[in-house]
Every structure is written in structure tokens, then in C-alpha cells.
C-alpha positions as CSV (number, residue, x, y, z in Angstrom):
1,X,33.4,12.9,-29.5
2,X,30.3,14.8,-30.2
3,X,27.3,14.0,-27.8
4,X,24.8,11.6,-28.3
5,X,21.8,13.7,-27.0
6,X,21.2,17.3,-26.9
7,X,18.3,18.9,-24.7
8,X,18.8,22.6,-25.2
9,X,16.2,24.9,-23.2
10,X,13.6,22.3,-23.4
11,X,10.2,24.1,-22.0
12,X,7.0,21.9,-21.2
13,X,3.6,23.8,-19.5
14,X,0.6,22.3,-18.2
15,X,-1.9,25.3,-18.4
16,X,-0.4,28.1,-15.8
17,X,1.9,25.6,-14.7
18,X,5.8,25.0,-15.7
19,X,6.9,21.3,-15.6
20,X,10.1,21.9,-17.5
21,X,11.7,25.7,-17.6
22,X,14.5,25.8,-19.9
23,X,16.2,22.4,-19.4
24,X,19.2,21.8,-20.6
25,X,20.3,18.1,-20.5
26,X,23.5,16.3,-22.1
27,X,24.2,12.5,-22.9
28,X,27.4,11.2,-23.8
29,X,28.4,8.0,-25.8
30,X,28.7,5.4,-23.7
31,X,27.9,6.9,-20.6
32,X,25.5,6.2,-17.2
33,X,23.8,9.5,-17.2
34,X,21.6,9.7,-13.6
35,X,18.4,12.1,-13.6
36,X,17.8,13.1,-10.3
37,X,15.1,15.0,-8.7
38,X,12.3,15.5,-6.0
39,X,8.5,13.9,-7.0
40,X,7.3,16.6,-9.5
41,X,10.8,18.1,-10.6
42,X,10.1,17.8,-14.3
43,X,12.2,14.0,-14.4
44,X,8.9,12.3,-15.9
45,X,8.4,15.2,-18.4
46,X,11.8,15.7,-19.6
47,X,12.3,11.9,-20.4
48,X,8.9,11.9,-22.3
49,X,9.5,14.7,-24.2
50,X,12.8,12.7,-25.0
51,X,10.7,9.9,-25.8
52,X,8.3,11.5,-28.2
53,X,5.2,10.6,-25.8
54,X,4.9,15.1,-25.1
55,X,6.4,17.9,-27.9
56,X,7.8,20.7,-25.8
57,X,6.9,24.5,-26.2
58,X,10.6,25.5,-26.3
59,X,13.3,24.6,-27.0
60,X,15.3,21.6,-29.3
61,X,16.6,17.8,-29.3
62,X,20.1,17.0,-31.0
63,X,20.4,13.4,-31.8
64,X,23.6,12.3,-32.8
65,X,24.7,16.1,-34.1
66,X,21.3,16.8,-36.2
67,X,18.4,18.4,-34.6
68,X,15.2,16.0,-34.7
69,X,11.0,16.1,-33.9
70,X,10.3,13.2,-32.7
71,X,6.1,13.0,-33.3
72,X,5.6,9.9,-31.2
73,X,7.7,7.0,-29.4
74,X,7.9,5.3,-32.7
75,X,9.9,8.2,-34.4
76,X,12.2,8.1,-31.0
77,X,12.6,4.1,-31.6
78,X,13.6,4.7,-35.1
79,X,16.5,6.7,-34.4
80,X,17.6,4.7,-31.2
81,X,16.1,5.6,-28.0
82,X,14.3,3.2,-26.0
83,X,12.8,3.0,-22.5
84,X,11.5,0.9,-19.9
85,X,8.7,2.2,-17.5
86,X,8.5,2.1,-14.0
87,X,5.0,1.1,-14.4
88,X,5.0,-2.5,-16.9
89,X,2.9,-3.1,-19.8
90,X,2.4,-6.4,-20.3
91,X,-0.5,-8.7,-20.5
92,X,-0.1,-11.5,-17.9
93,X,-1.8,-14.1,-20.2
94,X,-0.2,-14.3,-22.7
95,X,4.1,-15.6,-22.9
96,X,7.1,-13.6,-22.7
97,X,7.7,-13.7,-26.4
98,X,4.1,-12.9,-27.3
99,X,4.5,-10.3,-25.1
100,X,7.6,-9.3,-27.0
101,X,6.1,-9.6,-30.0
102,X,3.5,-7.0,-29.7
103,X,6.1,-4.4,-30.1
104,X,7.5,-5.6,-33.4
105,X,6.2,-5.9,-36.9
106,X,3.6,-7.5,-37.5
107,X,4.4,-10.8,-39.8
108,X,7.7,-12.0,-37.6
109,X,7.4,-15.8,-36.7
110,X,6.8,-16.6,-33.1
111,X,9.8,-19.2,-33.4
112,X,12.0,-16.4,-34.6
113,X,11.0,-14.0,-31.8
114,X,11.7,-16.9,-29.4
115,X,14.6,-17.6,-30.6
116,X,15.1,-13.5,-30.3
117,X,14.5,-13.2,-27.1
118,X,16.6,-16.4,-25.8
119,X,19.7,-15.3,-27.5
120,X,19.3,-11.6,-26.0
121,X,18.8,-13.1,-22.6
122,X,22.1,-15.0,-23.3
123,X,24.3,-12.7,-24.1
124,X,23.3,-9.5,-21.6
125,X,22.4,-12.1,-18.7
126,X,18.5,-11.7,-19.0
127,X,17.2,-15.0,-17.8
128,X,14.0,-15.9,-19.6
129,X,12.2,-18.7,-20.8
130,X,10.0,-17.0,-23.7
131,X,7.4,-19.9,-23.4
132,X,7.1,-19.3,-20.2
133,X,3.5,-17.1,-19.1
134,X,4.0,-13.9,-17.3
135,X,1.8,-14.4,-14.5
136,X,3.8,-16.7,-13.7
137,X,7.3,-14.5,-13.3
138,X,8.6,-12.4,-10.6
139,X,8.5,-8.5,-10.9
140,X,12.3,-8.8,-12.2
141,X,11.9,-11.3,-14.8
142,X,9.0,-8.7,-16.1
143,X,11.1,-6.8,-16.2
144,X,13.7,-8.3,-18.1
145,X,11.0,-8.7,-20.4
146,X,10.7,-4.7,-20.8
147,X,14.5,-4.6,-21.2
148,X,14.9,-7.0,-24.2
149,X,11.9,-5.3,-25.8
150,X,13.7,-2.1,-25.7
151,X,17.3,-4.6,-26.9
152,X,15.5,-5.8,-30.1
153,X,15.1,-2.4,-31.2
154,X,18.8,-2.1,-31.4
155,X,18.9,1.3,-29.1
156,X,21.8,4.0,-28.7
157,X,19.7,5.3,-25.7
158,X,17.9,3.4,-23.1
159,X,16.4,5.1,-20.7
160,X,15.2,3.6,-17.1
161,X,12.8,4.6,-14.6
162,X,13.0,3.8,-11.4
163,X,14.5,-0.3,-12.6
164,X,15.4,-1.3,-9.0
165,X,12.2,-0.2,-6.9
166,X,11.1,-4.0,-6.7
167,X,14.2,-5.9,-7.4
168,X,15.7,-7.8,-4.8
169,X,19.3,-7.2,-4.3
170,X,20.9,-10.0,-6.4
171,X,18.2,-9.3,-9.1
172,X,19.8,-5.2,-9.2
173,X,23.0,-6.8,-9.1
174,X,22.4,-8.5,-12.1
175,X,20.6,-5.3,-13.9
176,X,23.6,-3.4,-13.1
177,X,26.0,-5.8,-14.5
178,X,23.7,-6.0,-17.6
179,X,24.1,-1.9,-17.8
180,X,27.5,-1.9,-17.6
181,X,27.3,-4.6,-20.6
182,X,25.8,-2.0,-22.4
183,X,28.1,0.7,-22.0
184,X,31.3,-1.4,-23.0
185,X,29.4,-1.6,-26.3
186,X,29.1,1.9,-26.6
187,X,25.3,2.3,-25.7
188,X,24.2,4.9,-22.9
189,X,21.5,4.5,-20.4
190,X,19.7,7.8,-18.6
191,X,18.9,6.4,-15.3
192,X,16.0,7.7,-13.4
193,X,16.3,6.7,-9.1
194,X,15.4,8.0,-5.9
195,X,17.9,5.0,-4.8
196,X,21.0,7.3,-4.1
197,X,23.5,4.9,-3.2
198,X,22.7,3.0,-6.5
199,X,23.4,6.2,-8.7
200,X,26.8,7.0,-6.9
201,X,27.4,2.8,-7.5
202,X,26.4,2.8,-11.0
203,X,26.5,6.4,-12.6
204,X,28.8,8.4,-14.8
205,X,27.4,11.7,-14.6
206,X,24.2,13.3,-12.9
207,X,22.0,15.9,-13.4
208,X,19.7,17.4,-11.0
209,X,16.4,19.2,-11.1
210,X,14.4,20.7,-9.0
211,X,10.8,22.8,-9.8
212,X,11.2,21.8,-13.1
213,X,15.1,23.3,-13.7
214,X,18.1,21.6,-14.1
215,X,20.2,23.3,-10.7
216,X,23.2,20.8,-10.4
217,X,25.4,18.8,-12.4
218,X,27.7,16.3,-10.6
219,X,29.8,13.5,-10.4
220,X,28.0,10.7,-8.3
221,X,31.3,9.0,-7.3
222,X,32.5,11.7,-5.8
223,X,29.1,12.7,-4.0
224,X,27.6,11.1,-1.0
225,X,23.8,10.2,-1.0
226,X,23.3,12.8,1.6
227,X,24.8,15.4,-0.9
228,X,22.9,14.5,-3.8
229,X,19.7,14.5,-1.7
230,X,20.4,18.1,-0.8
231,X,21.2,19.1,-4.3
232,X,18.0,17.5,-5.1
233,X,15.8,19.1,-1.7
234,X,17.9,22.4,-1.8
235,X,18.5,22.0,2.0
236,X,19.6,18.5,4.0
237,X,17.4,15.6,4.4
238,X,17.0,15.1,8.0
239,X,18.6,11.4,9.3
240,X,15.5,9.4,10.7
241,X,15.0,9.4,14.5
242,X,15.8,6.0,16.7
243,X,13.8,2.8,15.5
244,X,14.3,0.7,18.2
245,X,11.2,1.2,20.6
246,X,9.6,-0.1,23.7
247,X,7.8,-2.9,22.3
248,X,4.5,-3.7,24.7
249,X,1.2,-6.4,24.5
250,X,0.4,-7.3,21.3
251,X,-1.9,-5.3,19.2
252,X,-2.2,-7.0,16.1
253,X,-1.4,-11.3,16.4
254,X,-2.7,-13.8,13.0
255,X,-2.8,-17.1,13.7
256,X,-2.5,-19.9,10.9
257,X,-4.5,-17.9,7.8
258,X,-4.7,-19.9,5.1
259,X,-6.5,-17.9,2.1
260,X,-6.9,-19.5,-1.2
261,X,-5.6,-17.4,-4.0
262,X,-9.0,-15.1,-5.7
263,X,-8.3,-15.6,-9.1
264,X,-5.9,-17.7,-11.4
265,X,-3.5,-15.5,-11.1
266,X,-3.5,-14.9,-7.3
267,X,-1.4,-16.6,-4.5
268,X,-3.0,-18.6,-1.8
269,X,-2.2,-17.5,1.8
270,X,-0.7,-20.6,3.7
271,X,-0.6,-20.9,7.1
272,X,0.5,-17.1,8.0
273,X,1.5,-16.3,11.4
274,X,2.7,-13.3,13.2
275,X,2.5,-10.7,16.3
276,X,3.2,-7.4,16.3
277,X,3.5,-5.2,19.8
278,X,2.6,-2.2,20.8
279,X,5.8,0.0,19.8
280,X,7.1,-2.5,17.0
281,X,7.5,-2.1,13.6
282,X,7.8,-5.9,11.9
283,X,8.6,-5.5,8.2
284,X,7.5,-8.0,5.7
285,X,10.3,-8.3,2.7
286,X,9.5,-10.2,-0.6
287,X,9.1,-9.9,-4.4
288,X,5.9,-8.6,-5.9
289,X,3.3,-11.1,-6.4
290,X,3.7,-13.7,-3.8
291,X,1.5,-13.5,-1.6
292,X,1.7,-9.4,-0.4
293,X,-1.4,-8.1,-1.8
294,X,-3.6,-11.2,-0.5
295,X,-2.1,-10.7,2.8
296,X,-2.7,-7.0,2.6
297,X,-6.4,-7.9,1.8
298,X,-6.4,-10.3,4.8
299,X,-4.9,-7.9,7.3
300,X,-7.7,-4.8,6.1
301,X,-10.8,-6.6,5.9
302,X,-11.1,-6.6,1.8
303,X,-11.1,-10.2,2.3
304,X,-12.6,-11.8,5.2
305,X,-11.6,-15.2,7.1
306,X,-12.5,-17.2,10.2
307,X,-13.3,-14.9,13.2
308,X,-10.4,-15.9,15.4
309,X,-7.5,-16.0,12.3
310,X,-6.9,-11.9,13.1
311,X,-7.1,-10.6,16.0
312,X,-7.0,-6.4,17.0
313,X,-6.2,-5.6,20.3
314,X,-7.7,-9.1,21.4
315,X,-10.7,-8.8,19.3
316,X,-11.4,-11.6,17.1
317,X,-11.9,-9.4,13.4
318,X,-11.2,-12.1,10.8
319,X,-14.6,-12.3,9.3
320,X,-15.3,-8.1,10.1
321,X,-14.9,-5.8,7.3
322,X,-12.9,-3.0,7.0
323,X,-14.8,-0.3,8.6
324,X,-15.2,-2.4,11.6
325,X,-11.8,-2.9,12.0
326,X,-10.9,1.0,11.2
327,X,-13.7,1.2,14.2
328,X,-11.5,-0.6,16.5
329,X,-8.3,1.5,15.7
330,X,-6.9,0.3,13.0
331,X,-5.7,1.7,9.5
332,X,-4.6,0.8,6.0
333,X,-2.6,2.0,2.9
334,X,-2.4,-0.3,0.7
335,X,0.5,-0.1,-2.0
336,X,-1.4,1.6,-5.5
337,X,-2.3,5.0,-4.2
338,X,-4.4,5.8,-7.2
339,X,-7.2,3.6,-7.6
340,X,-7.3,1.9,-4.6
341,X,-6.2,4.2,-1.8
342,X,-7.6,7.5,-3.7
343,X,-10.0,7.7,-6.4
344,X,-8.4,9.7,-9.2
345,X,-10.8,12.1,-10.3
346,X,-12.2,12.9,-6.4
347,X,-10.6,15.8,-4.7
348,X,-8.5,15.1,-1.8
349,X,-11.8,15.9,0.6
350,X,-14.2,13.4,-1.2
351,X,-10.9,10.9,-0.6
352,X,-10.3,11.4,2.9
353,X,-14.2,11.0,3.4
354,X,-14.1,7.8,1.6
355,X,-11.7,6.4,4.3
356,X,-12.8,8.6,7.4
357,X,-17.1,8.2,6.5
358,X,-17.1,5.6,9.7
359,X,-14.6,6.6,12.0
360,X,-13.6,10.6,11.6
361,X,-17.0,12.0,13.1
362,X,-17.4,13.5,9.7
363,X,-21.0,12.1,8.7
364,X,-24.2,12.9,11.3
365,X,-27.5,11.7,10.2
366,X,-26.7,10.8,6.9
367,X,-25.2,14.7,6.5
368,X,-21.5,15.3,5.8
369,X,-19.9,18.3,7.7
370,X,-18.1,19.5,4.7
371,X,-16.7,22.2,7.5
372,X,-15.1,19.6,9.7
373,X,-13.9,17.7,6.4
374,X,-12.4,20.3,4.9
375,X,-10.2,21.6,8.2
376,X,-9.2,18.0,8.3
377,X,-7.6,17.3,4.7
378,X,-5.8,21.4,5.7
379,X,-4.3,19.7,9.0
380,X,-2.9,16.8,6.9
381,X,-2.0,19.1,4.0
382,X,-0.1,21.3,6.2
383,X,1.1,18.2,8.2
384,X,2.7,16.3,5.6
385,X,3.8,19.4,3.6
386,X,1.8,18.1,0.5
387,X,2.0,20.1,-2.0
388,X,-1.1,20.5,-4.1
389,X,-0.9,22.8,-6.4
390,X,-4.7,24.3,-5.1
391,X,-6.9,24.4,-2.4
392,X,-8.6,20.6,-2.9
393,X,-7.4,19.1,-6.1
394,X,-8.1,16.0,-7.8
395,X,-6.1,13.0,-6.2
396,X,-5.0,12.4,-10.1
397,X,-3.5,15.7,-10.2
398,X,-1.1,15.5,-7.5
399,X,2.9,13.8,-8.3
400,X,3.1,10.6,-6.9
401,X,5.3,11.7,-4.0
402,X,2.6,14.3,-2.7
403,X,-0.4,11.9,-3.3
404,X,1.7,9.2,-1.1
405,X,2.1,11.9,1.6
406,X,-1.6,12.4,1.4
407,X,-2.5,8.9,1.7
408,X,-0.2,7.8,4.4
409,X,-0.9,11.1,6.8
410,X,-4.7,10.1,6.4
411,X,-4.4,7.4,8.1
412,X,-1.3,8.3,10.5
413,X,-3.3,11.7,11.5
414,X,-5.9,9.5,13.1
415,X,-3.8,8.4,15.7
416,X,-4.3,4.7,15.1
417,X,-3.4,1.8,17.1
418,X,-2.7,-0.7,14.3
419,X,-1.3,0.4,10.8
420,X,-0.8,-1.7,8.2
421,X,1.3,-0.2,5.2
422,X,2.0,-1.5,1.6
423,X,5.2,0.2,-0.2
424,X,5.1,3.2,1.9
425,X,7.8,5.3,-0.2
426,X,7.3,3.3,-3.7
427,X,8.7,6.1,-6.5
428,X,8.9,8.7,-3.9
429,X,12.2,11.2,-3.1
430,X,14.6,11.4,-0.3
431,X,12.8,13.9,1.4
432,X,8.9,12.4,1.2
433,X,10.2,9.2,2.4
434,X,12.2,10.5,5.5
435,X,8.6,12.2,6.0
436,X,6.5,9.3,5.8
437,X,9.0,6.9,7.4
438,X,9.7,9.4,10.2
439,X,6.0,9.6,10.6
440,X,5.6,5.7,10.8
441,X,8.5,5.7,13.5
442,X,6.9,8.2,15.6
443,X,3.5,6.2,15.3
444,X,5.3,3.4,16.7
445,X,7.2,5.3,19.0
446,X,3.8,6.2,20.4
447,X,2.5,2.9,21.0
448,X,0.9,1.7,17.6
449,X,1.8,-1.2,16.0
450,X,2.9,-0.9,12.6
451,X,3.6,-2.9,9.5
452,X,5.2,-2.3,6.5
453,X,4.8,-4.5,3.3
454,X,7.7,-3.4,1.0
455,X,10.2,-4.8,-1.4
456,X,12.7,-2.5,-0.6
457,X,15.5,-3.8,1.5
458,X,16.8,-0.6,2.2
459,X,13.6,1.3,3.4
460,X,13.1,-2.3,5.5
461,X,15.9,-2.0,7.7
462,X,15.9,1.6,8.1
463,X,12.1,1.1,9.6
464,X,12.0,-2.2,11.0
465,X,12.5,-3.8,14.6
466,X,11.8,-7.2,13.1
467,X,11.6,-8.6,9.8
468,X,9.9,-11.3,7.9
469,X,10.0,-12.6,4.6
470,X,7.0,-13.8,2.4
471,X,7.1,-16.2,-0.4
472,X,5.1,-18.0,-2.6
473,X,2.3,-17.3,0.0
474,X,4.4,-18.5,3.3
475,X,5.6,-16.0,6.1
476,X,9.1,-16.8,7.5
477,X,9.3,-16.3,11.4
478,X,10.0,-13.0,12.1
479,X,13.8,-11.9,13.6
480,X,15.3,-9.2,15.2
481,X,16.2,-7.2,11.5
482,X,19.7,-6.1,12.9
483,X,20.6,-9.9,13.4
484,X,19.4,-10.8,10.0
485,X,22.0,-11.0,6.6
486,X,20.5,-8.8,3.6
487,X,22.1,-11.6,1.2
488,X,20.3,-14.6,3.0
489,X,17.0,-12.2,3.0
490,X,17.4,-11.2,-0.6
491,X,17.8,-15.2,-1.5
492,X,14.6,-16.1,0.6
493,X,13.1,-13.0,-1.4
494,X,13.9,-14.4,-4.6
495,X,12.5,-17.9,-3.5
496,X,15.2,-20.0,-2.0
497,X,13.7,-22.1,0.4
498,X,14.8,-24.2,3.2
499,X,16.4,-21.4,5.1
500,X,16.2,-19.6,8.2
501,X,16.3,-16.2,7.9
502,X,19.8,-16.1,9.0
503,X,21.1,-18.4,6.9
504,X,21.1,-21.8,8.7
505,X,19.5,-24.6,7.5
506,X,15.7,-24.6,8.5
């Protein structure tokens, strides 16, 4: 059977600079093709060249045995090939089959797309309600709705970027058995994860890049994630060090925050408590949009509360900002590291002034020792083996992976007593996030305490001595995370109340 996509010596330059050097990709009918690949291999590139979003230098596309142009994503549409972003792009006020309908031509009844979208859900096992407003739904139900956009187009190809990084584990259960749908009816899906044991569940076939070439083609199944993580590094990806730590007094304790939600489309803070030692690392699980981000805000001093509601090292900080608590030892990344932990179009010295102005002894008088700034963002550089591509770009030109490192070793770099951390490894490869998570390890190891906001369950249990779980707003009590079932913590992720974190009735 001939292939259904062809990339034959598919070249892509950015100025001086090769994202894709003669890349040579093949898709079969029917198949679960994985693209693998370090932050800045060429992944991105290659799949939006596929896409018609970038026309390559070199190089040609077979579709279905002819060679084809494809001028823009509509063209790629047209002929079959659809994709869902990591990123979403949907407007929150408007319902799921609005939403839908912005993609389709103009002129189709609402009551037909809704009827559209509710028979699509049915038969791949899409849950929706296409009345229903997407502010409203949890980060997999959005993207469901990304899915059956891409389904009414009636693709041959649907290609995925990172689908699972927010999913809770029944919720990529339910993707995967939705994939497999698709290949039993002939379709094929290029899959795009830094989630190795996923691919070697899921995948037919992988191909590997690295530096922008393809340099391996395997058989996932018969690989181990270690083994496609050095096909995709080129050497192995060290095993992180102990977690367990000597836990000591409590450096960071809230006590009954209640926030109410900023906006309409925020989530009020109710009655948050927790305690995290000197040594510990408590991770807080849950699905996007209930409650992290406000609590995030809380904990760094973007929003403020009553004095005694937070509390650093014993110091009541709940109304302070968030240069007085970075004053008393503490530090933040928050999850979106471009826009709100770097400022896109400032180089990385400019960034790590924004963070350091009050606390890194970079600012005298009102004059900034460029000198002292500059050998700082080196050490981190050099530190966290971010690769830059010049001596101080733009935070916007860096991959994702690299600008993570940057962000994260900032604040690490300062030694700080209390670190608070939003989707530390969020899109980034094996080998950044043994990197940072090492680095957050050794913080605690050290004596800081240290938490880590994330909706992956696998980078939670790899980091955590105790874990919590936040929904709609409400924080679990924290247990020991070796005593507590994934299954029970994926359920009270997704919203099943009533539970203990182990299971028993609460």
C-alpha cells in the first residue's frame, strides 16, 4: 500500500539558522506515527510545513502518491490533514458549537453544527454538550473541542501536539481509545510527546530528530523510554537523584485563604490550607482552571490577602507584594513563561532584571550594574545548559525548553528558601525536565521548601514527598505521595468529590 505522506529532504532556515536539514519523514495508512525530539529539534517546523502554516526551501510533500504545495492550512484541510495545537484557540465566551462553527463555512445552521458536534462526540467518545460555554469546561473537554473541529473536516491525517500535557489520566485514556478508533477506520495520527511511555503505549512507528535531522527510526514497542530518550538526547538521560528528604520547620504554612475568583471566568479560592517544611516538596495535582492560577497569585503576592492567611518563615506576608516576599527568600515561576515569567521581546538580561531589580544587588542608586547583570544571566546560562543561540537574546527567541530552563534557574540560582513552581516541565524534553526537576530536588535537598503546581501525574510523583489535589477552588489534605492511588488522584482531579485521597470515603 503506497504511503499516505511523503516528506522527502524537507529543508526550513530561519536567517543563518537550520530548523529542518533535509528531513525525510513517512506516514503510513492507518498508522500511529510518533515525532520525537528534544525542545528545538525541528518537531514544530516540520509539522507546520506539513500543515501549510511555513513553505520549505527544499525539498517536496507526497500526499496520497501526487506531489502537492500546500499555500496555507486551508489547502492542507482540503486534501485531509488536520491538527490540534498544544496551545487552544478558542474563545471562552462563546459555546462549544459556536466555537466549532468558526472553522466551517459560513451559512451552516447552528442547529446543524450542534447536532454535528453531538453525533461526533457519540460515535468517537468525545463527551460534549455543544450548548454548553467553554469557560466553563476542563482543559480536556477543550480539547475535545479541537478534536472534533479537526473530525468535521473529514481528515486522512490528524496530527497532535503534545494532546496529553494537561489531561488527567482517565481523560488520556479516553483520547487514546478515541485514536485507536481512528486508526481501525483507516485514518493516521502523527503524534507529537515528550511523554515516552505514552508513545511506546500508543505508537506504531517513531521517528526521531535531533538539531533539526531525522537520526532514528524505531519501533516504540520494542524500545524503552530510556532508549528513546537517548535516541532523542544522543547520550542517556540521567535517573533523578533520591526525593525523599529531611523534612524540617515549616517554611511556607497558609491558613484558611478564601479568594474570590477576579473575573467571571475565574475560580474563587476556598478555605486553602497547607504546610510545607524545610526539605519538602508537596505537589499540588489538578486540571487546568480550577483554582491553580488564583492560588499561584495568592502564594506570589500578584494578589494580596489578610496578613496572617500566608505566612514565610513565620512572617505574616498575606497582604505584602511580591518583591517583599522575594525579599524574605522566596521565589516564583509561574506556569506561562512568555508573558508572564519573561517578556518576549526583552533579552534574557532585561528579564532576569525584571525579577532580580529588588533582591539580586543589581540596582544601586537608581543605576543598574549591567556588569554584575550580565555575569549573572552567564552563570545561569552556563548553569542550566540553555542554549541560546547568542550572547543575550530575546526571551521570544529561545525554544520553549531553553526559555523554561532560563526561567526556572533564575529563580533556583538565588538560593531561595521558599519556591513556588507552576508546570515546571510543561512542553519540555526528557533531558530539560531531569534538569529542572533535578535542580528542584537538590533545592529541597538543601533546605528550601518547594512547590510544584502541575497537571502532570507523572512529573508529580517523580518530585513530590506529599501531594495534594485542587478542585473547583478547594485543596485536599496533603498525603505522603507514595501512599496515594494515581486512579483515586486522577478521579479527584477530574472532580469526583467526597473522597479522601486514598480512596476512602471522606
Amino acid at each position: 500500500m503506497a504511503a499516505l505522506l511523503e516528506a522527502r529532504g524537507i529543508v526550513k532556515r530561519f536567517g543563518a539558522f537550520t530548523a529542518n536539514d533535509h528531513v525525510d519523514l513517512t506516514v503510513e495508512p492507518a498508522e500511529i506515527h510518533a515525532l520525537l525530539g528534544e525542545n528545538g529539534a525541528g518537531k514544530s517546523t516540520l509539522v507546520k510545513i506539513l500543515y501549510g502554516l511555513l513553505e520549505p526551501a527544499e525539498g517536496r510533500i507526497v500526499w496520497d502518491g501526487a506531489e502537492v504545495r500546500f499555500a496555507n492550512p486551508a489547502a492542507a484541510r482540503a486534501r485531509g490533514i488536520g491538527m490540534v495545537f498544544q496551545h487552544f484557540s478558542l474563545f471562552e465566551a462563546l459555546t462549544v458549537a459556536e466555537n466549532v462553527a468558526l472553522s466551517l463555512p459560513p451559512g451552516t445552521a447552528m442547529d446543524t453544527i450542534e447536532q454535528q458536534v453531538a453525533s461526533l462526540s457519540r460515535a468517537y467518545g468525545l463527551p460534549l454538550e455543544p450548548r454548553r460555554e467553554v469557560w466553563r469546561l476542563s482543559v480536556g473537554e477543550r480539547q475535545r473541542i479541537e478534536i472534533i473541529r479537526a473530525l468535521l473536516q473529514n481528515p486522512k491525517l490528524l496530527i497532535l501536539d503534545e494532546p496529553t500535557s494537561v489531561l488527567t489520566p482517565q481523560e488520556a485514556d479516553a483520547l487514546f481509545a478515541t485514536l485507536r478508533a481512528l486508526k481501525a477506520e483507516g485514518r493516521s495520527v502523527l503524534y507529537i510527546s515528550h511523554k515516552l511511555d505514552e508513545v511506546r503505549r500508543l505508537c506504531d512507528r517513531a521517528t526521531v530528530m535531533r538539531a533539526g535531522k531525522v537520526v532514528a527510526s524505531a519501533d516504540p514497542r520494542a524500545e524503552t523510554a530510556a532508549s528513546l530518550a537517548r535516541l532523542m538526547v544522543g547520550a542517556d538521560v540521567p535517573a533523578l537523584g533520591a526525593v525523599s528528604h529531611q523534612a524540617g520547620a515549616v517554611r511556607l504554612s497558609v491558613e484558611g485563604l478564601s479568594l474570590p475568583a477576579a473575573d467571571s471566568h475565574g475560580v474563587a479560592l476556598n478555605e486553602v490550607s497547607l504546610a510545607v517544611r524545610a526539605g519538602e516538596i508537596l505537589g499540588i495535582a489538578g486540571v487546568a482552571g480550577n483554582g491553580q492560577d488564583e492560588l499561584f497569585a495568592a502564594l506570589s503576592g500578584e494578589r494580596t490577602s489578610s496578613p496572617a492567611a500566608i505566612r514565610i518563615d513565620g512572617a505574616a506576608v498575606g497582604a505584602e507584594g511580591i518583591d517583599a516576599r522575594r525579599r524574605l527568600g522566596a521565589a516564583f515561576v509561574p506556569e506561562e513563561r512568555l508573558g508572564h515569567a519573561a517578556a518576549p521581546d526583552f533579552s534574557l538580561t532585561d528579564n532576569a532584571l525584571l525579577s532580580g531589580h529588588g533582591v539580586g544587588g543589581f540596582v544601586s542608586r537608581g543605576f543598574v550594574d549591567r556588569g554584575a547583570l550580565g555575569r549573572w544571566v552567564r552563570r545561569i546560562v552556563e548553569a542550566f545548559d540553555v542554549r541560546a543561540g547568542g550572547p543575550d537574546p530575546a526571551a521570544k527567541a529561545l525554544s520553549g525548553g531553553n526559555l523554561q530552563k532560563f526561567v526556572v534557574g533564575r529563580e533556583i540560582l538565588r538560593e531561595p528558601g521558599v519556591i513556588v513552581v507552576a508546570q515546571p516541565t510543561w512542553g519540555v524534553d526528557a533531558a530539560a525536565a531531569a534538569t529542572i526537576r533535578q535542580a528542584l530536588i537538590d533545592l529541597a535537598a538543601r533546605g528550601a521548601a518547594v512547590v510544584v503546581i502541575s497537571q502532570d501525574l507523572d512529573e508529580l510523583y517523580e518530585l513530590s514527598d506529599s501531594l495534594a489535589v485542587i478542585s473547583e477552588g478547594r485543596l485536599a489534605p496533603a498525603r505522603p505521595a507514595a501512599s496515594c492511588a494515581r486512579e483515586e488522584v486522577g478521579l479527584l482531579m477530574g472532580g469526583i468529590h467526597g473522597r479522601s485521597i486514598h480512596g476512602a470515603a471522606a
